[in-house]
N, C-alpha and C positions, 0 to 999 in steps of 0.2 A: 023166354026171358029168365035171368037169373039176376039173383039181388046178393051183393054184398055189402058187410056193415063194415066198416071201418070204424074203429074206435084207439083210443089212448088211454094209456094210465098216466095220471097226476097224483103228488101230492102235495099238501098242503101243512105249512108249515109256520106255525109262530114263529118272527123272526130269533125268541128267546133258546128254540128247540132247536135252533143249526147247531150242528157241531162247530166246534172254535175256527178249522179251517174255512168251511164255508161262510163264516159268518165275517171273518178276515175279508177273505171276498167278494163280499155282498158287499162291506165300507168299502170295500176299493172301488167298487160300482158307484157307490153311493158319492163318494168322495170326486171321483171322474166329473160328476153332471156341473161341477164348482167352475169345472174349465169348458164348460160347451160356452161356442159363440153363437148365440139364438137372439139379433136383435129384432127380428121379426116374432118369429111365434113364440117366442118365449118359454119355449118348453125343453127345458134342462133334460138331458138323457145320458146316463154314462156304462158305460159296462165293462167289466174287469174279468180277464181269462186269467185262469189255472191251466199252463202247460204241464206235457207228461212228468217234465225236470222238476219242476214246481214252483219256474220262474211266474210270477204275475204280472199281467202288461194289460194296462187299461187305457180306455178313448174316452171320446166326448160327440155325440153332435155336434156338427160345426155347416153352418148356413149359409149361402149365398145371395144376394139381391135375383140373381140367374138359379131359381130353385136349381134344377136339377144338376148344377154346378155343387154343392152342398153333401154332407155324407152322414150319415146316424154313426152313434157311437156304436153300436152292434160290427159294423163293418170297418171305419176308424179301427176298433181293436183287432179285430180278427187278421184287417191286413198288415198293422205292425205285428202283431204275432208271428203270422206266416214271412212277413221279409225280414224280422230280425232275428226268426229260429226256425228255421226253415224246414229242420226235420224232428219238431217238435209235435205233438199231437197237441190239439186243444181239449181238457177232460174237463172242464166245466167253464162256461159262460155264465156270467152273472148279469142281468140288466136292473135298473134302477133309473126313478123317471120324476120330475114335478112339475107341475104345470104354471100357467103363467103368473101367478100370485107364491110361487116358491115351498107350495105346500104336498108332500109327498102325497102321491095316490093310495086313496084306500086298496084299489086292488090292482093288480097289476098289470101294466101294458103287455102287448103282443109285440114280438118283429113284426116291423113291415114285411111286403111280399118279397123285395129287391134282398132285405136283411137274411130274409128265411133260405132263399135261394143260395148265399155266401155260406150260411151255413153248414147247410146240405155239403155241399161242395168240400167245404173244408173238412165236413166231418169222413167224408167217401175217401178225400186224401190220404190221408191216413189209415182209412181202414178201422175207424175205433170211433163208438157211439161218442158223443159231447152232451153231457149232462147239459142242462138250461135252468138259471135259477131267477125267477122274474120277481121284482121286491113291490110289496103293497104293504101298508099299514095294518091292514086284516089280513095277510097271510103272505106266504111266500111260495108260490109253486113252484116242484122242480118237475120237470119231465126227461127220461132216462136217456134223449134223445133226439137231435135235431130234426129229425126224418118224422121225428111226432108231431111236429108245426105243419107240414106239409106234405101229410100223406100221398098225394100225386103227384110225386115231384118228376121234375125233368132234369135230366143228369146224364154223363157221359154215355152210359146204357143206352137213352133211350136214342143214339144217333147208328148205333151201330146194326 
């Protein structure tokens, strides 16, 4: 038997210590979750990409009575990114999130599994890591990496 550890680097970030780009970013995240349609769960989600160009294009959640009809703002952005720049790389994801009383999380959500999988993908498209910047009240983590959510991913590789 052999054992291997897989691990990740994170850090952690006062919202007050992003540099002025990133933190542009992070409100456009922030600002996204004003337009999710959540009249079910109630739980506002928005996230704002920085292209290589350094156009910003941000989503919303948006829910269906037919859940899995419904899409998170993770994937909401990443697919307008990818169909209206098509040869654009995505260099930083931002997510930002409230729950059903409209009060920002202390700490910060995760993508879904469906979310993390869109990312992989788009980040392998290109060929170029996507920063991830996840907004909490007590910190802000970025990790250097989509492929850091989901260490054993499944991606065009594993078909061939």
């Amino acid at each position: 038997m052999r054992q291997k550890i897989l691990q990740i680097e994170m850090q952690i970030y006062g919202y007050d210590e992003l540099n002025d780009a990133d933190r542009h970013l992070m409100d456009e995240a922030i600002r996204a979750t004003e337009r999710s349609y959540v009249p079910y769960s109630h739980f506002r989600v928005g996230a704002a990409a920085r292209l290589a160009n350094q156009a910003i294009v941000s989503g919303s959640n948006q829910e269906n009575a037919a859940y899995p009809s419904g899409t998170c703002a993770e994937r909401t952005t990443l697919f307008y990114a990818n169909s209206q720049y098509p040869d654009q790389a995505v260099e930083t994801l931002a997510i930002a999130a409230r729950n059903e009383r409209g009060a920002w999380l202390e700490l910060p959500i995760s993508p879904c599994g469906t979310c993390r999988q869109v990312m992989i993908e788009t980040e392998k498209r290109f060929g170029k890591p996507m920063r991830i910047l996840l907004y909490g009240t007590k910190g802000v983590y970025e990790l250097n990496r989509a492929t850091d959510l989901l260490p054993l991913s499944f991606d065009a590789e594993a078909m061939k």
